[in-house]
C-alpha positions in Angstrom: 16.1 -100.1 -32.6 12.8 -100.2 -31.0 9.6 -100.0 -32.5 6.5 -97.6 -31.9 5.0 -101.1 -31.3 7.5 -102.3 -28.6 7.2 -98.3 -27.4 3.6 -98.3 -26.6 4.3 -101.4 -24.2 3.4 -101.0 -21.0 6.2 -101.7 -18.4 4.0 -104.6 -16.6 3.7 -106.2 -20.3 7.3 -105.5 -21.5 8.3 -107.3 -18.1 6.4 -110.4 -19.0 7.3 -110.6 -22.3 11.2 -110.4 -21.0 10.7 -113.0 -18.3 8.7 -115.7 -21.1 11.7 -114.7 -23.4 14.4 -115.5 -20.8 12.3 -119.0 -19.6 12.4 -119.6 -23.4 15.8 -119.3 -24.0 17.2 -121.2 -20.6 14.9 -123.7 -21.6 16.9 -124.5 -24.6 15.9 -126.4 -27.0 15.6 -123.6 -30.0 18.0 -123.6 -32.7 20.8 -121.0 -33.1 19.0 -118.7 -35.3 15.7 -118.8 -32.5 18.4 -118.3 -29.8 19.2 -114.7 -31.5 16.1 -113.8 -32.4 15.1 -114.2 -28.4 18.0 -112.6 -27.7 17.3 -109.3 -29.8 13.9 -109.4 -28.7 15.0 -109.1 -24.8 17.3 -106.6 -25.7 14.9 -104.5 -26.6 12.2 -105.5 -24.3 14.8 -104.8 -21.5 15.0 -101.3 -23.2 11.7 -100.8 -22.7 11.5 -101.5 -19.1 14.6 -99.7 -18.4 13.1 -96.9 -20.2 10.0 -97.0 -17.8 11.9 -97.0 -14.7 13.7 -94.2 -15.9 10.9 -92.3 -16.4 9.6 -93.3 -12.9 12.8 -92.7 -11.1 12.6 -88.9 -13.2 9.2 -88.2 -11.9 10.2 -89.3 -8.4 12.7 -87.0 -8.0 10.7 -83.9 -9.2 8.3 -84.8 -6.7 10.7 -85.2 -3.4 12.3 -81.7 -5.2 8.8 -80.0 -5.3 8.4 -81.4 -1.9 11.5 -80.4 0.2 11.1 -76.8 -2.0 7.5 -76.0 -0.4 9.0 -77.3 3.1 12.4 -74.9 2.5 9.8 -72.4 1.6 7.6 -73.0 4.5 11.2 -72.9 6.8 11.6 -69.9 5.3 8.4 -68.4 5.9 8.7 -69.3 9.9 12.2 -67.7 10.1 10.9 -64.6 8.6 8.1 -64.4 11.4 5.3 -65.3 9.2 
């Protein structure tokens, strides 16, 4: 589960955190019960970026939408002789 903490991450800091968590863990070196605790942690880092991008990818596609709607429209507009 993620926390409000890990929620107000940005995606630029969520991404660092994940990379310094993954150089961590193929470092080795960390006990078992450090391996996990990395794990979980980039688990839900990862969420967190995913979540971003998901947000991005949404908002891009309402904007291309809006987009080729006003050019339809403006298609529409020629056709009708105006």
């Amino acid at each position: 589960m993620t926390s409000k903490a890990d929620e107000a991450l940005g995606y630029e800091q969520a991404r660092d955190e994940l990379i310094e968590v993954v150089r961590r863990l193929e470092a080795g070196g960390t006990t078992l019960e450090e391996s996990l605790a990395l794990w979980e942690r980039g688990e839900e880092l990862a969420k967190v970026c995913r979540r971003w991008l998901e947000g991005a990818r949404a908002r891009l596609d309402a904007a291309l939408a809006e987009e080729e709607a006003a050019e339809g429209g403006a298609a529409e507009g020629k056709r009708d002789g105006a």
